[in-house]
N, C-alpha and C positions, 0 to 999 in steps of 0.2 A: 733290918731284920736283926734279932735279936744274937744271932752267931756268925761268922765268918764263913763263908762258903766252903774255903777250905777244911772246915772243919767238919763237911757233910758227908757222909757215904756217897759214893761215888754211883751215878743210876744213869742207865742209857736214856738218851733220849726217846720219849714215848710217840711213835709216830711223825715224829717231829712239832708235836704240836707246840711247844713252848718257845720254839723262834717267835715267835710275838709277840713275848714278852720283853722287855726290859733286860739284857745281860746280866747283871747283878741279882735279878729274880731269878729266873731259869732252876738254879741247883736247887733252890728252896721246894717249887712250885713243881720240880719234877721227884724231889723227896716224896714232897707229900704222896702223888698220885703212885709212887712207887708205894707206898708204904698201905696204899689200899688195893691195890693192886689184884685181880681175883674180886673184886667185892662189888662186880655189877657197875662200874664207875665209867662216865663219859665227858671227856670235855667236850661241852660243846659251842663257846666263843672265847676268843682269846683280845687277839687287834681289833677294832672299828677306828672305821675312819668317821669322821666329823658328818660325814653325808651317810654312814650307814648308822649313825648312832642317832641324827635326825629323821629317819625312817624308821628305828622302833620308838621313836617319840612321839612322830604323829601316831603310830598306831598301838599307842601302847594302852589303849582300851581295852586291847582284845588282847591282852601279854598279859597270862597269870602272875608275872614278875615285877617288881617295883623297876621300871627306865630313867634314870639318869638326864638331865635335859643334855645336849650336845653340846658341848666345853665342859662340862662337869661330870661324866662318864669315866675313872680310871682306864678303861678298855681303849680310851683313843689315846691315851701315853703308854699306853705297854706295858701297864702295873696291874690287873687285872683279869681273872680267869673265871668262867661260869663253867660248874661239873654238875651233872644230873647223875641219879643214884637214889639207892633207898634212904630214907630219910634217918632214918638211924644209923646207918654210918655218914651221910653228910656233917649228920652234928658231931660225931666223933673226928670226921676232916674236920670240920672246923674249931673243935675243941683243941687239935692240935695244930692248926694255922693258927690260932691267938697264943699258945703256950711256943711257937715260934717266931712271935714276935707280930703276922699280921693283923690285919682285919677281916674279919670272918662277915658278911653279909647275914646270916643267919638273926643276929643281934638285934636289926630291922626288918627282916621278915623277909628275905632275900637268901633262902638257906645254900642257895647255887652259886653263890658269888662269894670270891675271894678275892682280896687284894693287901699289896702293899704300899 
């Protein structure tokens, strides 16, 4: 990421949902959700394990979303978080997830997904 952690405003943990993440993500990833915070926003995948990422693979016909094949999925190393929300502030989260350094899913038609 593009700054030091320590260099983030300080945000409570949201639910706890960013234990899933990667330690070194966490302050970024809870930045962000802080900073939309009030704006309809929901996480909702953070971890997969190799067997639940192989389960939206096979059925990822029926998954409005682009799935990841199983080893290739950020979400099974802990770099990776999908938020649902109105689509005009997702593009705004992710205008400012790539202006902090990550990768925004939106880029590939994946507007839910973020990672670093």
């Amino acid at each position: 990421m593009a700054r030091e952690a320590a260099d983030l405003p300080r945000v409570s943990t949201l639910s706890g949902w960013s234990t899933g993440l990667q330690p070194w993500l966490r302050p970024y990833a809870e930045y962000l959700l802080q900073r939309f915070a009030g704006s309809d926003v929901q996480v909702t995948s953070v971890y997969r394990s190799y067997s639940a990422q192989l389960k939206l693979w096979l059925t990822r016909s029926s998954n409005p979303y682009p799935v990841a094949p199983p080893g290739q999925s950020y979400h099974e190393y802990r770099r990776a978080f999908d938020v649902v929300g109105p689509t005009e502030v997702l593009d705004q989260m992710g205008a400012l997830w790539e202006r902090m350094g990550g990768t925004w899913g939106g880029r590939i038609g994946d507007r839910i997904h973020f990672q670093a």
